[in-house]
Backbone as CSV, one residue per row, in Angstrom:
resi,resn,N_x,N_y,N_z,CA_x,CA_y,CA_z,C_x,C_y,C_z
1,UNK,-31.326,4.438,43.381,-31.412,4.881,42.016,-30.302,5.880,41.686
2,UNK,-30.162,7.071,42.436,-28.690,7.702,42.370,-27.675,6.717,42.204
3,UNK,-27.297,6.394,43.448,-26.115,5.394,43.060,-25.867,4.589,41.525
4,UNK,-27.134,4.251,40.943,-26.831,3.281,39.814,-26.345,4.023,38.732
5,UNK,-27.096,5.767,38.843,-26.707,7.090,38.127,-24.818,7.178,38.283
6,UNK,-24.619,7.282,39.262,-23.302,7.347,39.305,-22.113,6.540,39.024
7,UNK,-22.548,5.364,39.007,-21.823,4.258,38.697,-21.925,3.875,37.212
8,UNK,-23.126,4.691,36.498,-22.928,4.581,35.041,-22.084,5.888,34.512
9,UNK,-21.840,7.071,35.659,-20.980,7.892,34.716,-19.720,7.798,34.966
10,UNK,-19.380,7.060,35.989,-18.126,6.252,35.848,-17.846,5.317,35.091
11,UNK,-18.536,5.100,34.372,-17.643,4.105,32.809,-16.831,4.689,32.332
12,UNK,-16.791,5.945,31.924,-15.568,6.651,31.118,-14.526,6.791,31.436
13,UNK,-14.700,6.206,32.883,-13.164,7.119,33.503,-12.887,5.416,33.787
14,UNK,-13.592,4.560,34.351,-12.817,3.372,33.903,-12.110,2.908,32.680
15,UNK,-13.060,2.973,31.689,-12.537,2.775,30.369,-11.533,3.475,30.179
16,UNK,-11.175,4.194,30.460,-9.806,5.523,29.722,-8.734,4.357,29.766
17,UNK,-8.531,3.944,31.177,-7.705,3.077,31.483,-6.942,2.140,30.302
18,UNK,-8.049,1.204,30.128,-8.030,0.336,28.951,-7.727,1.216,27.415
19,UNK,-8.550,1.718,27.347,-8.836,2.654,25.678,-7.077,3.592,25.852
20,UNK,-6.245,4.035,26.487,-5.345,4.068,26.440,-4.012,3.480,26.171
21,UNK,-4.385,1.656,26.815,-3.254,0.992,27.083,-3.581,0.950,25.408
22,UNK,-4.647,-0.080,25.092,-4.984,-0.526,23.680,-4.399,0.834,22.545
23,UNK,-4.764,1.822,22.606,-4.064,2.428,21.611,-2.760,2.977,22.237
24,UNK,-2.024,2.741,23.135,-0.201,3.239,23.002,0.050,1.766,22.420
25,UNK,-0.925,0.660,23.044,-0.476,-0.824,21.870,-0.555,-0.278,20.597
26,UNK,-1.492,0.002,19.901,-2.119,-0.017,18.272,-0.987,1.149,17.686
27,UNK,-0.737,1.825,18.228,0.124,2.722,17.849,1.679,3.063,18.183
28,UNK,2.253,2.188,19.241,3.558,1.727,18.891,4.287,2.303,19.975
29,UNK,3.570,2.726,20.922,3.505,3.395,22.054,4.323,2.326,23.163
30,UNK,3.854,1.137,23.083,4.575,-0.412,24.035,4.611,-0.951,23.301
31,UNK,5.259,-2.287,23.566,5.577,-3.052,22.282,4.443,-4.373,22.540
32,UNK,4.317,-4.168,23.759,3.772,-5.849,24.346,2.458,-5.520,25.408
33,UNK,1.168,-6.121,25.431,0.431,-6.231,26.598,0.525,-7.787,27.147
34,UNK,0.921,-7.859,27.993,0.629,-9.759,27.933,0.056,-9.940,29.632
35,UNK,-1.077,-10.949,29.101,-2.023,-11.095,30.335,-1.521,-12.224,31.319
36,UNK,-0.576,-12.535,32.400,-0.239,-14.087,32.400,-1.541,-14.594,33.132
37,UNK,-2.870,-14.142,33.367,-3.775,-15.159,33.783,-4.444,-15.334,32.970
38,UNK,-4.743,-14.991,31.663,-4.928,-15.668,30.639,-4.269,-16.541,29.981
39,UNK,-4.884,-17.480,28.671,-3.894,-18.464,27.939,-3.707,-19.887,28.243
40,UNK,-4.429,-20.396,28.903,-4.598,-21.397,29.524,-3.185,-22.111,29.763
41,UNK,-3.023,-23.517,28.902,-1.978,-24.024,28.895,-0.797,-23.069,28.387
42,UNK,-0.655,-22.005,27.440,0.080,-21.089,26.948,0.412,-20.729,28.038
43,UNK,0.200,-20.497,29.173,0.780,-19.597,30.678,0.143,-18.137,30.586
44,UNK,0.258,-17.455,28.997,-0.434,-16.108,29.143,-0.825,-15.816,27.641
45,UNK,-0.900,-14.539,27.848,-1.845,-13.864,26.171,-1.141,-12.839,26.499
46,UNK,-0.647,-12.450,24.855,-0.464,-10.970,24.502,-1.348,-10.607,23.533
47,UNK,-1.512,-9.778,23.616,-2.502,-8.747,23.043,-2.223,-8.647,21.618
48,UNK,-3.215,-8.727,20.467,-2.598,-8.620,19.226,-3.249,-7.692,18.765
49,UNK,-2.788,-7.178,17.577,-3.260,-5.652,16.536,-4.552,-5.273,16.455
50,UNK,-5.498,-6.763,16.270,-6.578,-6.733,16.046,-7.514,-6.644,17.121
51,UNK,-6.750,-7.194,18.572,-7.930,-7.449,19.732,-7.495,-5.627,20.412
52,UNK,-6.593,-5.338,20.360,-6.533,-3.909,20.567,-7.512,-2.622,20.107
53,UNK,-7.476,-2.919,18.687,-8.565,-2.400,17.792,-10.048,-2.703,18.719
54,UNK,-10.356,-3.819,18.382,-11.606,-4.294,18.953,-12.031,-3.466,20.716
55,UNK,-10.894,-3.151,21.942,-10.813,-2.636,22.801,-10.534,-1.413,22.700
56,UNK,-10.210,-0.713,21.934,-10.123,0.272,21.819,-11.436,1.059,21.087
57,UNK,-12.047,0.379,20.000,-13.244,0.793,19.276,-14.127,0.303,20.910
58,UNK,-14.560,-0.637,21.535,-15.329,-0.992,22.161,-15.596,-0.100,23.115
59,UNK,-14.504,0.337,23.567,-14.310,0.981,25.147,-14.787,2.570,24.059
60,UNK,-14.244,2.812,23.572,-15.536,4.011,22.873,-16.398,3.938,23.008
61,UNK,-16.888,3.030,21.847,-18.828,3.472,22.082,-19.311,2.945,23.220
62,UNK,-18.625,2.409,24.658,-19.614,2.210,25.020,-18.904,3.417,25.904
63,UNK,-18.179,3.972,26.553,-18.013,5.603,26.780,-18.732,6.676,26.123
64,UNK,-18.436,6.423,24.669,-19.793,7.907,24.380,-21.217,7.306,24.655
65,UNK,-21.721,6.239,24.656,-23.403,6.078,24.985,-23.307,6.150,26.246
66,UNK,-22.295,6.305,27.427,-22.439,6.443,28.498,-22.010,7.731,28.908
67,UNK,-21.685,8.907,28.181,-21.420,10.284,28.280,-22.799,11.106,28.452
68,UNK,-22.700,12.297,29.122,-23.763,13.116,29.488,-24.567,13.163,27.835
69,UNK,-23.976,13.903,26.960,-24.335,14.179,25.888,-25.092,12.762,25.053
70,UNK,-24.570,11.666,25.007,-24.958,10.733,24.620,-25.835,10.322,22.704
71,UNK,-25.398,11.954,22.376,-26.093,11.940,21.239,-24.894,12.828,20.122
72,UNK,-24.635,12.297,18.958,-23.380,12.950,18.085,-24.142,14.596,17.866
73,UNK,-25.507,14.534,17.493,-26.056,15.677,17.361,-26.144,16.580,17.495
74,UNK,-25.645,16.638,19.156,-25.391,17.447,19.969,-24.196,18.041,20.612
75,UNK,-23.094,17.704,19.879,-22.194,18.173,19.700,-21.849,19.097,18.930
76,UNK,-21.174,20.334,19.036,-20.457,21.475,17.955,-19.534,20.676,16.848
77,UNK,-19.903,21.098,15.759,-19.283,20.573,14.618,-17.887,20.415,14.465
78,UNK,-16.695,21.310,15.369,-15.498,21.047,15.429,-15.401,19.783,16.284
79,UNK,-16.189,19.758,17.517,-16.529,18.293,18.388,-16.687,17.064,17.368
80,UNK,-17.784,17.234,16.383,-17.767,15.798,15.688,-16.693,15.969,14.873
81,UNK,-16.034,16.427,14.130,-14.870,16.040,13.377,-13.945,15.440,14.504
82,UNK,-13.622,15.766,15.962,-12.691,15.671,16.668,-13.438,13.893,17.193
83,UNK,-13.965,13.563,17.408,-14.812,12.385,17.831,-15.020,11.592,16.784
84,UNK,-15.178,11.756,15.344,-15.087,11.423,14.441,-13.385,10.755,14.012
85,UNK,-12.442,11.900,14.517,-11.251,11.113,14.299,-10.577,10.428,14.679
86,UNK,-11.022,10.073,15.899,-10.583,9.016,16.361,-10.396,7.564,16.407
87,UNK,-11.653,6.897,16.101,-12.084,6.013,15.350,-11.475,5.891,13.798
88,UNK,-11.726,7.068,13.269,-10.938,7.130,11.984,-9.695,6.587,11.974
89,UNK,-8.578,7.097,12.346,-7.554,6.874,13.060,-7.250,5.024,13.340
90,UNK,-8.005,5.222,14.056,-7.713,3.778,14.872,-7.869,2.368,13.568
91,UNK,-9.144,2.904,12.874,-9.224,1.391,11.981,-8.658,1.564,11.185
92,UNK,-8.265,3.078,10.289,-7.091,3.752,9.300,-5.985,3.067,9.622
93,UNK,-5.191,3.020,10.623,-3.884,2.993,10.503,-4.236,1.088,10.459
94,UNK,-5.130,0.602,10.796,-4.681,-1.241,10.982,-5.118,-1.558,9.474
95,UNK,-5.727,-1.126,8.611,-6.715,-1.783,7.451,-6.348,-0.889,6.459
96,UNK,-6.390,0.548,6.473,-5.826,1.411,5.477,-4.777,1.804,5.257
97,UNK,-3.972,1.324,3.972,-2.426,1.367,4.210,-2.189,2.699,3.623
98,UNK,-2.950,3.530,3.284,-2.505,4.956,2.809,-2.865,5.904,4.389
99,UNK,-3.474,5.310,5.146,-3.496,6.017,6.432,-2.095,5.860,7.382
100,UNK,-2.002,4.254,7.532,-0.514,4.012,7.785,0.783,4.023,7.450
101,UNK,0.900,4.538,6.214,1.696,5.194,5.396,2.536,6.111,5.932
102,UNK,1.267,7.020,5.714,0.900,8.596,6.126,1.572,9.094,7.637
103,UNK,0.991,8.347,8.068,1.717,8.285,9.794,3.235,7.809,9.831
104,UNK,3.477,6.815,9.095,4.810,6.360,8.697,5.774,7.598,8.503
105,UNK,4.944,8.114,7.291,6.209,8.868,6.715,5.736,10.305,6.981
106,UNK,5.065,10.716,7.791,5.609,11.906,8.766,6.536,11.971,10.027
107,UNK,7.042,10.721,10.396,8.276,10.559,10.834,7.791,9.260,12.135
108,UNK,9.297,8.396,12.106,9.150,7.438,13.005,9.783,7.743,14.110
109,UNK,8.991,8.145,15.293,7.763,7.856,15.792,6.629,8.943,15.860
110,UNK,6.972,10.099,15.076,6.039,11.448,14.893,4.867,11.036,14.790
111,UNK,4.421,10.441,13.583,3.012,10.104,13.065,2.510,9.369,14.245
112,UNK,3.354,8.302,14.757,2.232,7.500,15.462,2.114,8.313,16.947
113,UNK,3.112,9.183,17.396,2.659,9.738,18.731,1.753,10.538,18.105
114,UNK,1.550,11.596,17.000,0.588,12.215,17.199,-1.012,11.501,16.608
115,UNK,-1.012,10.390,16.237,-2.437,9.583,16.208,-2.671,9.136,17.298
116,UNK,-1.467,8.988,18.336,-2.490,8.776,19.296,-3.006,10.036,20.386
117,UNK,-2.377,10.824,19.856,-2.385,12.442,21.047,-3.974,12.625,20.294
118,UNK,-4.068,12.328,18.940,-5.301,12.545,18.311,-6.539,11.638,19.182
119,UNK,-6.354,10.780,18.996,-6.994,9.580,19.769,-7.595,9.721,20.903
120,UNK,-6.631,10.520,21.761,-6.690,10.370,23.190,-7.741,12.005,23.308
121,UNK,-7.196,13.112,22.431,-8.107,13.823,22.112,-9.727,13.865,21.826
122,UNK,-9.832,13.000,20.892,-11.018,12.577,20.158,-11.872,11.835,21.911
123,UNK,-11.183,11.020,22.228,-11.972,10.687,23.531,-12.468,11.532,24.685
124,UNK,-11.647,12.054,24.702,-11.766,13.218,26.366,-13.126,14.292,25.730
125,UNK,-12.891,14.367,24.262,-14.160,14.987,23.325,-15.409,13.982,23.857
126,UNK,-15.407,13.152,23.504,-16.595,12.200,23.132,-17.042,11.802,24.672
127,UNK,-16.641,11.774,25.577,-16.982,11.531,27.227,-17.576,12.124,27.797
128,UNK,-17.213,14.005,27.367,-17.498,15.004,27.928,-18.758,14.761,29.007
């Protein structure tokens, strides 16, 4: 029963892994993920805007429901704005073009390194 304890609070630190690559993808950080054992006849898969998003939102929530805290509630209110923006962030810049703008034109590549310094912030928050 321990053991199964421990191996669930290691999700977060697996996930980082992923929830990292996916947003230096989403945010301009690499240019390319490409899987070559995926893709069948294609030989491989690269990673697109949207399946990044999807891995990157995913590998969140299931990191914060697997964090000690496990409840937004219970976090200090500078914590939920900071956990809050991350996510923000992430579907902002693919769907909201006044978010991606914004990041745009605080300088190329300013905006997007610091959405993801935000990002990567907002997580190490939400794991705790």
């Amino acid at each position: 029963m321990v053991s199964d304890y421990a191996n669930i609070r290691s999700i977060p630190a697996i996930l980082s892994v992923a929830f990292i690559a996916a947003s230096l993808y989403q945010f301009g950080g690499i240019s390319a993920i490409e899987l070559m054992w995926l893709g069948g006849a294609n030989g491989s898969y690269t990673l697109s805007t949207q399946h990044s998003l999807l891995v990157s939102l995913g590998a969140f929530v299931v990191a914060f429901a697997s964090s000690e805290t496990k409840s937004f509630e219970h976090y200090e209110l500078q914590e939920q704005v900071l956990i809050a923006l991350g996510p923000a962030l992430i579907l902002g810049n693919e769907y909201v073009t006044v978010v991606s703008d914004l990041l745009t034109n605080i300088g190329d590549p300013l905006g997007m390194q610091l959405a993801f310094v935000a990002t990567i912030v907002s997580w190490a928050v939400a794991v705790q």
